[in-house]
C-alpha positions as a Markdown table, in Angstrom:
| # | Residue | x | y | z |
|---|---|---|---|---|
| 1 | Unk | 0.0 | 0.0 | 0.0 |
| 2 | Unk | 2.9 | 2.1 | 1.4 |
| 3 | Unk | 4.4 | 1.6 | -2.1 |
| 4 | Unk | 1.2 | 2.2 | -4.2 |
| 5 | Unk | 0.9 | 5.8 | -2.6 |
| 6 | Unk | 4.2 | 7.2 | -2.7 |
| 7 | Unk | 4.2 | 5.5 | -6.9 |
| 8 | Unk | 0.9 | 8.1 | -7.1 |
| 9 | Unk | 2.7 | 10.9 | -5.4 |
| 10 | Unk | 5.7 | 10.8 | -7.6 |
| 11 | Unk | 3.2 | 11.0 | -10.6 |
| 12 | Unk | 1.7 | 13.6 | -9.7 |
| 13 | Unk | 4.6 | 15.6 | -8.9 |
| 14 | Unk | 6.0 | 14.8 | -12.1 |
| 15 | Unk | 3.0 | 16.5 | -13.7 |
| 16 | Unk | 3.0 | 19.4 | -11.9 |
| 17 | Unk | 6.3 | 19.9 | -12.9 |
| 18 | Unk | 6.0 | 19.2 | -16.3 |
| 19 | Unk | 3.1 | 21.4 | -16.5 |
| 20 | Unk | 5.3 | 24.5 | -14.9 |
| 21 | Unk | 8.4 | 23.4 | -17.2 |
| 22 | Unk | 6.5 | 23.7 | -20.4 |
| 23 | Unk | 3.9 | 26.7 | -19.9 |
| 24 | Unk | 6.7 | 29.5 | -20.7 |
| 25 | Unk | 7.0 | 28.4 | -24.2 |
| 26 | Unk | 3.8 | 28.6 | -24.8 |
| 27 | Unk | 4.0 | 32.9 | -23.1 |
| 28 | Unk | 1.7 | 31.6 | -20.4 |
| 29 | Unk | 2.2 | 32.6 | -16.9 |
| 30 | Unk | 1.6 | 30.5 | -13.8 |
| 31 | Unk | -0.7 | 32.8 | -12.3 |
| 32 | Unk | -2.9 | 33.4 | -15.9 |
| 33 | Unk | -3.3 | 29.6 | -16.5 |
| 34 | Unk | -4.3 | 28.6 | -19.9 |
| 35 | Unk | -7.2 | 31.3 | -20.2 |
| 36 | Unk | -4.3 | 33.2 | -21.8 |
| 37 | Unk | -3.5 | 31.2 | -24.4 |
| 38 | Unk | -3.4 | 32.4 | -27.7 |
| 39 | Unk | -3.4 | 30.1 | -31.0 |
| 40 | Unk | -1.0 | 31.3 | -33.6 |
| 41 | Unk | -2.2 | 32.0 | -37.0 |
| 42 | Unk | -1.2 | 33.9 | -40.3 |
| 43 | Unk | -2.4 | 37.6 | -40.2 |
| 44 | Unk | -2.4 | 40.6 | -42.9 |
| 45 | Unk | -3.9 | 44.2 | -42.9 |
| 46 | Unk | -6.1 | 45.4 | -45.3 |
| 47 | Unk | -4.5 | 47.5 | -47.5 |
| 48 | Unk | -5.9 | 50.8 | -49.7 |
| 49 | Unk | -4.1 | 50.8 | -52.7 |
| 50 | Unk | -5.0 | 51.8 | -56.8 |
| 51 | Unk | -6.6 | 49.0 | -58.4 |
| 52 | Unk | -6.7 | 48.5 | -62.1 |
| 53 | Unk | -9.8 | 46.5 | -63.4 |
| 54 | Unk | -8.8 | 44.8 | -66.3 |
| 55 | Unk | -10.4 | 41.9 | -69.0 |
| 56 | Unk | -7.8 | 39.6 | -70.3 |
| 57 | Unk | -8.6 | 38.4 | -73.9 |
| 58 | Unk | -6.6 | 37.6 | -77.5 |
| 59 | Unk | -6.7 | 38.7 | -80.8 |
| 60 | Unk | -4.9 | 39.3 | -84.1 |
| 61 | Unk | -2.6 | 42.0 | -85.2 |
| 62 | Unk | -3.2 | 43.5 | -88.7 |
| 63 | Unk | -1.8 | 46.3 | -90.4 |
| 64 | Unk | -3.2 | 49.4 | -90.3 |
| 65 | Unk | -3.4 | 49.9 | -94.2 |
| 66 | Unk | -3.5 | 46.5 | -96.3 |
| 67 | Unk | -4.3 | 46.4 | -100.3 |
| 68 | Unk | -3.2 | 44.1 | -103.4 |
| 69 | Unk | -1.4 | 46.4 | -106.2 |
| 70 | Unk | -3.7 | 45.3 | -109.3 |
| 71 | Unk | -3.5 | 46.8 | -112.8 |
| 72 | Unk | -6.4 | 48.6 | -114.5 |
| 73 | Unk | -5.8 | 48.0 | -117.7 |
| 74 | Unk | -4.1 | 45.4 | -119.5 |
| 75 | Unk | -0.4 | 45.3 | -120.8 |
| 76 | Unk | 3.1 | 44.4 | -121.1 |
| 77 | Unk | 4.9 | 45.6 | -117.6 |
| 78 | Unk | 7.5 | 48.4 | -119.1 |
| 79 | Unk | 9.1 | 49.0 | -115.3 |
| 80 | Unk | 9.6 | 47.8 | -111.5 |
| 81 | Unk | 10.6 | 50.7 | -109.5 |
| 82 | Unk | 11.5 | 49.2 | -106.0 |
| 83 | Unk | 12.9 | 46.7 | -104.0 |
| 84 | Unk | 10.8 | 44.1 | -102.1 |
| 85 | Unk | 10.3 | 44.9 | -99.1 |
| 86 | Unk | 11.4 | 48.6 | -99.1 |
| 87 | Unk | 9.4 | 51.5 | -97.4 |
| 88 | Unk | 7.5 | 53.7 | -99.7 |
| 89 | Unk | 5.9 | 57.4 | -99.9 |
| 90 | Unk | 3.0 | 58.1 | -100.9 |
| 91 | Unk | 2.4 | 58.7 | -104.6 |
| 92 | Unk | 5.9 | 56.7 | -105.7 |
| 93 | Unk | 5.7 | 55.1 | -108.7 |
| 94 | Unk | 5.7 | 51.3 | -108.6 |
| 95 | Unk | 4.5 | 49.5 | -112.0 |
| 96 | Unk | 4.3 | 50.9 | -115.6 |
| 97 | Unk | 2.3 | 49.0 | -117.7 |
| 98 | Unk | 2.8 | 49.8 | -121.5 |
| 99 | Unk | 0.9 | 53.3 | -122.2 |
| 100 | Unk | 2.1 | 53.8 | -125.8 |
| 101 | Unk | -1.0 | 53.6 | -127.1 |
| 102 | Unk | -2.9 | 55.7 | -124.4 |
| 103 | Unk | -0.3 | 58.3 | -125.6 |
| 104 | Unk | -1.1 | 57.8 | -129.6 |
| 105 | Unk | -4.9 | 57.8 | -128.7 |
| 106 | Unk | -4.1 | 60.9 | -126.9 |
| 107 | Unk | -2.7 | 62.8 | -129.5 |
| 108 | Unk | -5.0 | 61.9 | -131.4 |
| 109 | Unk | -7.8 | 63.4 | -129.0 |
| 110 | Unk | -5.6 | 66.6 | -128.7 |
| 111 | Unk | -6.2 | 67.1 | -132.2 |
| 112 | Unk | -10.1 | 66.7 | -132.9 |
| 113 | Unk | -10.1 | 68.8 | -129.9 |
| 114 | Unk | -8.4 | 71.6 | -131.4 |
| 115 | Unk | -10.3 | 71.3 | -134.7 |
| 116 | Unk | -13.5 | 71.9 | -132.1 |
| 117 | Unk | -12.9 | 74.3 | -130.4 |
| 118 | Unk | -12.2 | 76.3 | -133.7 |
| 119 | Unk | -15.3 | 75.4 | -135.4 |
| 120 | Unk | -17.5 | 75.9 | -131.9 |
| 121 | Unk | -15.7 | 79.4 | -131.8 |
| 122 | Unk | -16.6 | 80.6 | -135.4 |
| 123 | Unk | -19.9 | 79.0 | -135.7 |
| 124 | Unk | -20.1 | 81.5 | -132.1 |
| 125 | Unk | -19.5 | 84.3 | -134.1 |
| 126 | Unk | -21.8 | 83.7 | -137.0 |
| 127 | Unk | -24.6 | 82.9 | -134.7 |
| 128 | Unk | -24.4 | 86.3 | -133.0 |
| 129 | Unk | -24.6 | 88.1 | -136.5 |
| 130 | Unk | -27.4 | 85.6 | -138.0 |
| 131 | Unk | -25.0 | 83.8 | -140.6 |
| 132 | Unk | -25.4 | 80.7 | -139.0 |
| 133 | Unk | -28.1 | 78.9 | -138.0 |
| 134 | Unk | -29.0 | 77.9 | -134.1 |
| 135 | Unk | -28.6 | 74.3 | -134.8 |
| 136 | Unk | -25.1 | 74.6 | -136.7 |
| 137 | Unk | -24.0 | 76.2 | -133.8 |
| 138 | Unk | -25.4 | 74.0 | -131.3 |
| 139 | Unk | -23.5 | 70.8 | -133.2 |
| 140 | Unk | -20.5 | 72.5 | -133.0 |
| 141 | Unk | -20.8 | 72.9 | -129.4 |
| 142 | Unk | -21.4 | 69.0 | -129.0 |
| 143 | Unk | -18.7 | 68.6 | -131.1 |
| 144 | Unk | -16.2 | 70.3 | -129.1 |
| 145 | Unk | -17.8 | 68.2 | -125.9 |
| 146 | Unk | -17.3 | 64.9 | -127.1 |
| 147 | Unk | -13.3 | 66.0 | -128.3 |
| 148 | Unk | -12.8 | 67.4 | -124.9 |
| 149 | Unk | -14.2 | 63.6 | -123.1 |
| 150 | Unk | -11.9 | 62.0 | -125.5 |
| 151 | Unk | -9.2 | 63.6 | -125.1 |
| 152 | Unk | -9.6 | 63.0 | -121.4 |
| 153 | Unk | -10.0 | 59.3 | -121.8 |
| 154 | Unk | -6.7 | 59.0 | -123.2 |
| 155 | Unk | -5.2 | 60.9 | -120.9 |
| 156 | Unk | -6.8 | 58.7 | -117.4 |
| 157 | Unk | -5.4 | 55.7 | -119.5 |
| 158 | Unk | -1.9 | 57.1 | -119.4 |
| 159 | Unk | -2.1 | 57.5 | -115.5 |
| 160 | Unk | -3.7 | 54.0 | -114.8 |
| 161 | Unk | -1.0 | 52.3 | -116.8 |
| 162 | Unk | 1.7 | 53.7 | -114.1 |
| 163 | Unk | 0.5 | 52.3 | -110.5 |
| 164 | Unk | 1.9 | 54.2 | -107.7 |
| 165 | Unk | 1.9 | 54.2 | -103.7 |
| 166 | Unk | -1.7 | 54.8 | -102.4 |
| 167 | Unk | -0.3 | 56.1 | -98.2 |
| 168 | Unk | 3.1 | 55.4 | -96.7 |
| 169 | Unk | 4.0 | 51.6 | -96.5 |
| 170 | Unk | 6.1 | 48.7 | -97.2 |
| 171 | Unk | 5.8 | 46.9 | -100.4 |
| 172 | Unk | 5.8 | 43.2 | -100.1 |
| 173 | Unk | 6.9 | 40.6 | -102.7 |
| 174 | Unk | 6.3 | 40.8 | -106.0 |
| 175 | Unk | 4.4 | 38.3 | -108.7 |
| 176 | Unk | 5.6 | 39.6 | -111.9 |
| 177 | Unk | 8.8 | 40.5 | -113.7 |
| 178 | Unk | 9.5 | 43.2 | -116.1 |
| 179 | Unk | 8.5 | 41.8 | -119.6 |
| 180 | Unk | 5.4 | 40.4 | -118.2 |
| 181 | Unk | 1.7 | 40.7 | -120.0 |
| 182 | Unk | -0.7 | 41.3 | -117.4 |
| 183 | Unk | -4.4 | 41.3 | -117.9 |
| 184 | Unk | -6.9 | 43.6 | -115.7 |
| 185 | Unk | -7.2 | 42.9 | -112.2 |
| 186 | Unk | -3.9 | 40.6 | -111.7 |
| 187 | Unk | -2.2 | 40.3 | -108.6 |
| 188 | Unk | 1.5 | 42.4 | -108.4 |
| 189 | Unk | 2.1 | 42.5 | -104.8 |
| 190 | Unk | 0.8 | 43.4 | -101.5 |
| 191 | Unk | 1.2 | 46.7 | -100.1 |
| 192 | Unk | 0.8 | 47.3 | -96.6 |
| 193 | Unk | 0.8 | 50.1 | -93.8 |
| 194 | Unk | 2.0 | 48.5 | -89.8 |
| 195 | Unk | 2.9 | 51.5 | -88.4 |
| 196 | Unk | 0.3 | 52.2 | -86.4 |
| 197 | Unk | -1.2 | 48.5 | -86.2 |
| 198 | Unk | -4.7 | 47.8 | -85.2 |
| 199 | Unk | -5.5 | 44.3 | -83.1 |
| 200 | Unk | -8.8 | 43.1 | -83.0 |
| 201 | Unk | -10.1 | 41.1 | -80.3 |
| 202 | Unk | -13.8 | 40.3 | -78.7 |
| 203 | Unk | -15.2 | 40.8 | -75.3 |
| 204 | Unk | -17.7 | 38.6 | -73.9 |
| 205 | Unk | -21.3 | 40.9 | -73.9 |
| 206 | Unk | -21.6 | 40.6 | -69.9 |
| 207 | Unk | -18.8 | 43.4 | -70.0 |
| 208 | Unk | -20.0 | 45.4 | -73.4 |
| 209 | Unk | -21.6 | 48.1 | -71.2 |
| 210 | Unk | -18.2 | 48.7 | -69.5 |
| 211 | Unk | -16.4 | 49.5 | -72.8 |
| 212 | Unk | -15.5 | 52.8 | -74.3 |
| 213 | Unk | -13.7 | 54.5 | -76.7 |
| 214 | Unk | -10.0 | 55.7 | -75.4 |
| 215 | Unk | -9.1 | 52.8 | -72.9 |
| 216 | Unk | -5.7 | 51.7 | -72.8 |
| 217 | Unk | -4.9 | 48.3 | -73.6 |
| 218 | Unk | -1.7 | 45.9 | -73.4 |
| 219 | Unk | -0.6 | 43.3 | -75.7 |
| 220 | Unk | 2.0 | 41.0 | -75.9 |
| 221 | Unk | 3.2 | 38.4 | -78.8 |
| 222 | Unk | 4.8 | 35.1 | -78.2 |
| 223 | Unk | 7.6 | 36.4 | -81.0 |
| 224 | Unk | 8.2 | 39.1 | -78.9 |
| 225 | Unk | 7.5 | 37.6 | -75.0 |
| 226 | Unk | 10.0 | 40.1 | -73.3 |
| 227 | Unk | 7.8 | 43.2 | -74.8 |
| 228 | Unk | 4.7 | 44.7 | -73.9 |
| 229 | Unk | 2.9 | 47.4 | -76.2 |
| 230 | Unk | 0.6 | 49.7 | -75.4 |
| 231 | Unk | -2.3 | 50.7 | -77.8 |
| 232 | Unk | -5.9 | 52.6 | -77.5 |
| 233 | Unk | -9.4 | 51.4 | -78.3 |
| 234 | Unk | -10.7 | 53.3 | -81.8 |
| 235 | Unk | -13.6 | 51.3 | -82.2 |
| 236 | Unk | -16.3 | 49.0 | -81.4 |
| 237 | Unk | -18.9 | 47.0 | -83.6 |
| 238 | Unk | -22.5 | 47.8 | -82.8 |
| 239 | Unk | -23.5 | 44.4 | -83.4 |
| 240 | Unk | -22.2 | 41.6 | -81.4 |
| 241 | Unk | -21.6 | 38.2 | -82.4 |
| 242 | Unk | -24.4 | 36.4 | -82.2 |
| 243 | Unk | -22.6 | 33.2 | -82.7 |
| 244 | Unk | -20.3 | 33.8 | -79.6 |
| 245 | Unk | -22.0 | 36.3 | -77.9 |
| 246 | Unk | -19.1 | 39.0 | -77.9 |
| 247 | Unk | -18.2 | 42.2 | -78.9 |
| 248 | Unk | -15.6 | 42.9 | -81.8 |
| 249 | Unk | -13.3 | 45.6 | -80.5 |
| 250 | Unk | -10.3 | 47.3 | -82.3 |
| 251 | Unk | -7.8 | 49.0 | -81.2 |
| 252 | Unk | -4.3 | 50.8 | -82.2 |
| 253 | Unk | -1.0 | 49.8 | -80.9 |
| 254 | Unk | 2.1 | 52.0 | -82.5 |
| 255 | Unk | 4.6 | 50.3 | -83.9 |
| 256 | Unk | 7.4 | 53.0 | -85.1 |
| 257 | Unk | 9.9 | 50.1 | -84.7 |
| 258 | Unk | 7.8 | 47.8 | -87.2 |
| 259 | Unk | 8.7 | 45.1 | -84.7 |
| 260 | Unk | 4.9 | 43.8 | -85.2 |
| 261 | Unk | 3.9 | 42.5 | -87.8 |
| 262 | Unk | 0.5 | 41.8 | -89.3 |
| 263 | Unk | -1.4 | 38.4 | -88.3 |
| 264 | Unk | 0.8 | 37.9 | -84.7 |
| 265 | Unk | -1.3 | 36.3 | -82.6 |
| 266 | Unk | -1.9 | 38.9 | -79.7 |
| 267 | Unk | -2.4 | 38.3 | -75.6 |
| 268 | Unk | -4.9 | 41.9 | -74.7 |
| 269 | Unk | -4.9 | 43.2 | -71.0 |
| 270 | Unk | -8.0 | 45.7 | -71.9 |
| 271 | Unk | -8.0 | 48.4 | -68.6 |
| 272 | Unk | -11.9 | 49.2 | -68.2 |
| 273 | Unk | -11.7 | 51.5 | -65.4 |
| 274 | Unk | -9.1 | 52.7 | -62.5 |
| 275 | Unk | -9.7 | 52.5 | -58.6 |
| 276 | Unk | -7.4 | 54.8 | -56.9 |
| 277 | Unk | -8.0 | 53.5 | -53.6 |
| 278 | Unk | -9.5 | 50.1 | -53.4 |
| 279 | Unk | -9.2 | 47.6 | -49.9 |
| 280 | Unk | -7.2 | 44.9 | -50.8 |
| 281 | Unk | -7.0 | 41.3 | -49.1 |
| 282 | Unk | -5.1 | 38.1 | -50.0 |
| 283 | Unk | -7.3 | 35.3 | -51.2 |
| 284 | Unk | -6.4 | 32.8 | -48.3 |
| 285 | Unk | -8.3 | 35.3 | -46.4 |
| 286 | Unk | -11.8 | 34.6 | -47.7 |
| 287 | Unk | -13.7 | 32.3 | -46.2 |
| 288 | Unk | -16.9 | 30.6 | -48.1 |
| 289 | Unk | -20.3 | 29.4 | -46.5 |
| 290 | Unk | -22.9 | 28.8 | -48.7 |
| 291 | Unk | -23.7 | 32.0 | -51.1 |
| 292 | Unk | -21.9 | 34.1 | -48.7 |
| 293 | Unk | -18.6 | 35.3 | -47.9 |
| 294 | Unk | -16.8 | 35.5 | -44.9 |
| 295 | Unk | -13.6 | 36.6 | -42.9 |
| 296 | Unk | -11.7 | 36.2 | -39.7 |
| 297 | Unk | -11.2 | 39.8 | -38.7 |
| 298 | Unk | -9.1 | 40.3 | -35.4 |
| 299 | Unk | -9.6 | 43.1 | -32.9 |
| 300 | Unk | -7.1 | 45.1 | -31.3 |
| 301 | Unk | -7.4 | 42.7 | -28.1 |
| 302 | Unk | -6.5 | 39.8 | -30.2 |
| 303 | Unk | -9.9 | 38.3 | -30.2 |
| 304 | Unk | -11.4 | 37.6 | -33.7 |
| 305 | Unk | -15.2 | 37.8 | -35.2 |
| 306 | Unk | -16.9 | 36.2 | -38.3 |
| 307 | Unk | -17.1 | 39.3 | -40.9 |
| 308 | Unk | -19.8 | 38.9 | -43.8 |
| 309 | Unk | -17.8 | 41.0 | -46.8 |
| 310 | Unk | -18.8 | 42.0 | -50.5 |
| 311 | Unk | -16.5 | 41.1 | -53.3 |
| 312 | Unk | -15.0 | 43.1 | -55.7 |
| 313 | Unk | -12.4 | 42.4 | -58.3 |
| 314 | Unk | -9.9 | 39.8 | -58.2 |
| 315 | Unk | -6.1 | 39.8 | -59.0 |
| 316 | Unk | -3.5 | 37.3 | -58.9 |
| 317 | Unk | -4.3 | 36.6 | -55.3 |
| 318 | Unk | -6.0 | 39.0 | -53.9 |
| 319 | Unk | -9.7 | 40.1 | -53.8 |
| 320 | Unk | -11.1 | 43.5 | -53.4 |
| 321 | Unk | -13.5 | 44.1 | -50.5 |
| 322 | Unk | -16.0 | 46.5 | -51.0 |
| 323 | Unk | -18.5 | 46.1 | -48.2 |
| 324 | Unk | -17.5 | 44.7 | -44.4 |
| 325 | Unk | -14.1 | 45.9 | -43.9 |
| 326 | Unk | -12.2 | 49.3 | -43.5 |
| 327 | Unk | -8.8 | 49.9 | -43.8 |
| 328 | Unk | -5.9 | 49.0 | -41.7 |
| 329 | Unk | -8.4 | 46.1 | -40.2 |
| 330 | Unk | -6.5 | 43.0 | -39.5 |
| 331 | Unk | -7.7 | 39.3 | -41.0 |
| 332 | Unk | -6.5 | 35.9 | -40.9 |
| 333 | Unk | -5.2 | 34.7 | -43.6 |
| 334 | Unk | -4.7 | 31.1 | -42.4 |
| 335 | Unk | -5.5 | 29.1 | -40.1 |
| 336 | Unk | -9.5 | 30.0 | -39.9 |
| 337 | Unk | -10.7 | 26.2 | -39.8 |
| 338 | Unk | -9.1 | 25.6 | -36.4 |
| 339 | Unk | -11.0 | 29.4 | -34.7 |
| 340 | Unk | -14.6 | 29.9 | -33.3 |
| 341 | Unk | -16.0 | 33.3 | -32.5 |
| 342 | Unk | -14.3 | 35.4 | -29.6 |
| 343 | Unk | -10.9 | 33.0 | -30.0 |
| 344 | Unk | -7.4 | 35.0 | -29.0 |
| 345 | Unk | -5.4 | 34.8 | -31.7 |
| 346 | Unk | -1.4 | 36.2 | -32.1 |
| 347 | Unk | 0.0 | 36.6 | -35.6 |
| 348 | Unk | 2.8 | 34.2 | -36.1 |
| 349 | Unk | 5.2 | 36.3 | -38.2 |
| 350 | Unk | 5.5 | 38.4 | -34.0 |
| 351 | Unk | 5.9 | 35.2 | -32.0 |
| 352 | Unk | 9.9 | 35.2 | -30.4 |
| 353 | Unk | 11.1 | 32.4 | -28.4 |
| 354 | Unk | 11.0 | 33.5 | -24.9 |
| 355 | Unk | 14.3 | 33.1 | -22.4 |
| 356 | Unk | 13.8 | 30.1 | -20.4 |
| 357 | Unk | 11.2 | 28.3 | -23.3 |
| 358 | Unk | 13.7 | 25.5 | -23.6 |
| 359 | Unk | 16.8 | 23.9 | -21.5 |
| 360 | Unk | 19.8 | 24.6 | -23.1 |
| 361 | Unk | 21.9 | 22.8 | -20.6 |
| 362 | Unk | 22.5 | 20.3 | -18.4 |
| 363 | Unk | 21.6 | 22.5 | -15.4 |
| 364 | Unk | 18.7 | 20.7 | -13.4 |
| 365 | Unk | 15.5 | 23.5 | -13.4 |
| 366 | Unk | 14.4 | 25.2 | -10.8 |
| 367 | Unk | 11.3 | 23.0 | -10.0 |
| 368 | Unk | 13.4 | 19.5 | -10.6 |
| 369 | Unk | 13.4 | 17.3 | -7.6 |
| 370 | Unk | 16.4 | 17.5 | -5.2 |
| 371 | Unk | 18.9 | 15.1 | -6.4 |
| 372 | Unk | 19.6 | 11.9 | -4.7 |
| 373 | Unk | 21.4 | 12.0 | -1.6 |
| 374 | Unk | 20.7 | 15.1 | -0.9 |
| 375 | Unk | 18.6 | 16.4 | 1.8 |
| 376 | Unk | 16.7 | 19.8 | 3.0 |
| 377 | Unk | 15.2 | 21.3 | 5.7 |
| 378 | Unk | 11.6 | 20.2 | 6.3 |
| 379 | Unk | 10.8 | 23.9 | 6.4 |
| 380 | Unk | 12.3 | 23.8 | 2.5 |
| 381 | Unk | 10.1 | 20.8 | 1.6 |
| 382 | Unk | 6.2 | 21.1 | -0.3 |
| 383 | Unk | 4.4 | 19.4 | 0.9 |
| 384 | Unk | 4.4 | 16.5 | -1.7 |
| 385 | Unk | 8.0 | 16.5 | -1.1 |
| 386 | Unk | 7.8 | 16.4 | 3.2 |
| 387 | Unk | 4.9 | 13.7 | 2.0 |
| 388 | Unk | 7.6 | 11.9 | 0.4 |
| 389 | Unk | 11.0 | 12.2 | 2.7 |
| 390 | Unk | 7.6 | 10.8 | 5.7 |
| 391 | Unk | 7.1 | 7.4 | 3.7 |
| 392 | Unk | 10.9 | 7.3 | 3.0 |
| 393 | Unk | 11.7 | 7.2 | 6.6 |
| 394 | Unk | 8.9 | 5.4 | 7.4 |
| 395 | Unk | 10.9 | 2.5 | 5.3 |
């Protein structure tokens, strides 16, 4: 029996002084007990900051000015008069197609048009004194008309045998060399204008009331990944797409460098609107229950509360709050599955390790048992201990 109660005592002094041992690492104190204990848990403040809201979408690049140099009349090509490839002003010549006999027809014209004009001009005369009759006078006026349209037919078939630069662009590769009949209408090469370029793209119609003419966009192309342009909105088709319910929107990018070229395959960032001061959270900090929303905000006292919130925009983790929160508030970002309402909290990234949390040494503590061998004054003793050194000498 003797040796039954002392076996119990020695428990239960081992437990007190485990207990005692192990409550400073914790920050407890003796005298607070466990009613002070905090649970540690990730913490952020909710931040005001500008927010950008932005739709992500892709499209194609194309060049600003695009056409296919095509010959009006028909003819043996007489001259080339660049290099594919090189930049061109507007108006430079770029094909001659034979005009000989535009000229010859024009002479030709020249001439009955002269021979008109005389006879309209003396049939005048002899109108005015009644030598000539009304209608000799009025055929020599049609006369002189039909010379006149003549003579400028020939000369419009003279300029539409030379094909020249309609804007500022690049000619691209040509089909025909010089020698070569072409007939009416027959490819010669592209000519195109990329500087600006324009990049369509569609946005879905639950955000068509959000766009505008002016916003900013940002593109980038996977030729280019290291690059991001910047471009404007110009305009927006009034019709959407009724096959994917989306609204056609093109914009201009510049492109001074001609680094872009027409038909890249473009990633948009389209910026709808700008928030100059908009509450920010990280994502871990939202907490979902059934259609509603929820986070662990903290009071100054360390205690936290369930907070219904409204959602805003989302970034690349983060979500704006735009109702149940103010700034500078304090949530908790992990750790919300283990708290109920009115818990103490303390924000991990502040816990230090206090003096004394651990042994270090070999040095017994301060509530170890005496060491064998040893005795002390009864007056030293707890009582557990005086219970003890009474059943040893009892022995």
């Amino acid at each position: 029996m003797r040796t039954i109660i002392k076996l119990l005592v020695v428990v239960g002094l081992l437990a007190a002084a485990g207990y005692y041992w192990l409550l400073p690492m914790f920050g407890g104190k003796q005298e607070a007990g466990m009613q002070d204990f905090s649970l540690p848990v990730q913490m952020a403040t909710v931040s005001a900051k500008p927010l950008d809201v932005t739709i992500e979408s892709v499209g194609t690049l194309m060049a600003n000015e695009s056409v296919v140099l095509r010959p009006e009349v028909a003819g043996r090509v007489t001259g080339i008069y660049f290099t594919e490839g090189q930049q061109i002003k507007k108006g430079a010549k770029l094909f001659q197609i034979d005009d000989r006999m535009a000229r010859a027809e024009l002479k030709q014209a020249e001439s009955n048009l002269r021979l008109a004009r005389l006879n309209f001009e003396r049939f005048r005369k002899l109108s005015a004194t009644g030598a000539a009759t009304k209608q000799r006078y009025d055929e020599a006026a049609a006369n002189l008309g039909v010379s006149q349209a003549n003579a400028d037919l020939a000369r419009t078939r003279i300029d539409v045998a030379g094909i020249n630069a309609p804007f500022d662009g690049v000619v691209g590769l040509r089909h025909v060399s010089p020698g070569d009949y072409v007939n009416m209408g027959q490819e010669l090469a592209n000519f195109v204008s990329y500087d600006p370029m324009k990049v369509d793209f569609a946005i879905p119609e639950i955000s068509a009331s959000k766009l505008a003419i002016g916003q900013k966009i940002q593109i980038r192309v996977d030729a280019l990944p290291d690059e991001v342009f910047t471009g404007e909105v110009f305009a927006l088709d009034p019709q959407l797409d009724v096959n994917g319910r989306a609204v056609s929107v093109r914009a201009r990018v510049p492109n001074q460098s001609l680094t872009l070229k027409p038909g890249y395959f473009a990633r948009v960032v389209l910026n709808i609107s700008r928030k100059e001061s908009a509450l920010m959270v990280p994502e871990g900090a939202i907490v979902p229950q059934g259609d509603a929303k929820l986070v662990v905000r903290v009071a100054p006292d360390g205690t936290t509360q369930m907070v219904p919130v409204t959602l805003g925009e989302r970034l690349a983790g983060e979500v704006e709050i735009l109702s149940g929160l103010e700034g500078g508030d304090k949530v908790v970002t992990s750790g919300q599955m283990k708290l109920r309402p009115g818990a103490k909290v303390v924000d991990i990234a502040t816990m230090q390790p206090q003096a004394g949390s651990a042994p270090h040494s070999d040095e017994a503590p301060q509530n170890a048992m005496p060491a064998a061998g040893k005795r002390q004054k009864n007056s030293d003793l707890t009582p557990e201990e005086a219970a003890i050194s009474a059943t040893s000498s009892d022995e």
